[in-house]
C-alpha positions in Angstrom: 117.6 114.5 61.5 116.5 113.5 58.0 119.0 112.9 55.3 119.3 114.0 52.2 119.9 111.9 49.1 123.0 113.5 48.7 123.9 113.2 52.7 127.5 111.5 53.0 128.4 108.9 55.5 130.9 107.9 57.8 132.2 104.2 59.0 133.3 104.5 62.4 135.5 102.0 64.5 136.0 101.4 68.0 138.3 99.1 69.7 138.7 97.1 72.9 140.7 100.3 74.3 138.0 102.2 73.7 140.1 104.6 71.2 137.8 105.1 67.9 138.9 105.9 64.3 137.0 106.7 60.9 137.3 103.2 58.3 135.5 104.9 55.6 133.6 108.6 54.6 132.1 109.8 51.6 130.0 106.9 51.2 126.6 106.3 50.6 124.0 105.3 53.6 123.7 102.3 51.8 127.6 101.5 51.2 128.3 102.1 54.7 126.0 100.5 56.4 126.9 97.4 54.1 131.0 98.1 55.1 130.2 98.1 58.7 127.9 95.1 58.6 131.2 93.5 56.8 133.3 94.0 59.2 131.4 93.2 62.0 130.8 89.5 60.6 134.6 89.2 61.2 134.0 88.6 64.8 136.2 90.7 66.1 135.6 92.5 69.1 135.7 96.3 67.5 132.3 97.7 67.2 131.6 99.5 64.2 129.1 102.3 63.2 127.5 104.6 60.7 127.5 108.1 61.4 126.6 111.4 59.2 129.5 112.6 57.6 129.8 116.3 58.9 
């Protein structure tokens, strides 16, 4: 799938309990990928991703 300049985005967060949750949407590629990479440097142990935003 190829975005489109005006394709939204979605932070995505999952916990230890396995139960995931949306942080963020409407954001640029670039804003969340830069969110998720800032909340990963916590060290926490959620994983976070970027998704399209649907």
């Amino acid at each position: 799938m190829t975005a489109s300049p005006e394709q939204r985005w979605v932070v995505w967060r999952q916990d230890d309990n396995g139960n995931r949750y949306v942080v963020a949407r409407g954001r640029s590629r670039a804003e969340a990928d830069e969110l998720a990479a800032t909340l990963e440097a916590r060290g926490h142990k959620q994983l976070y991703w970027v998704a399209p935003d649907e």
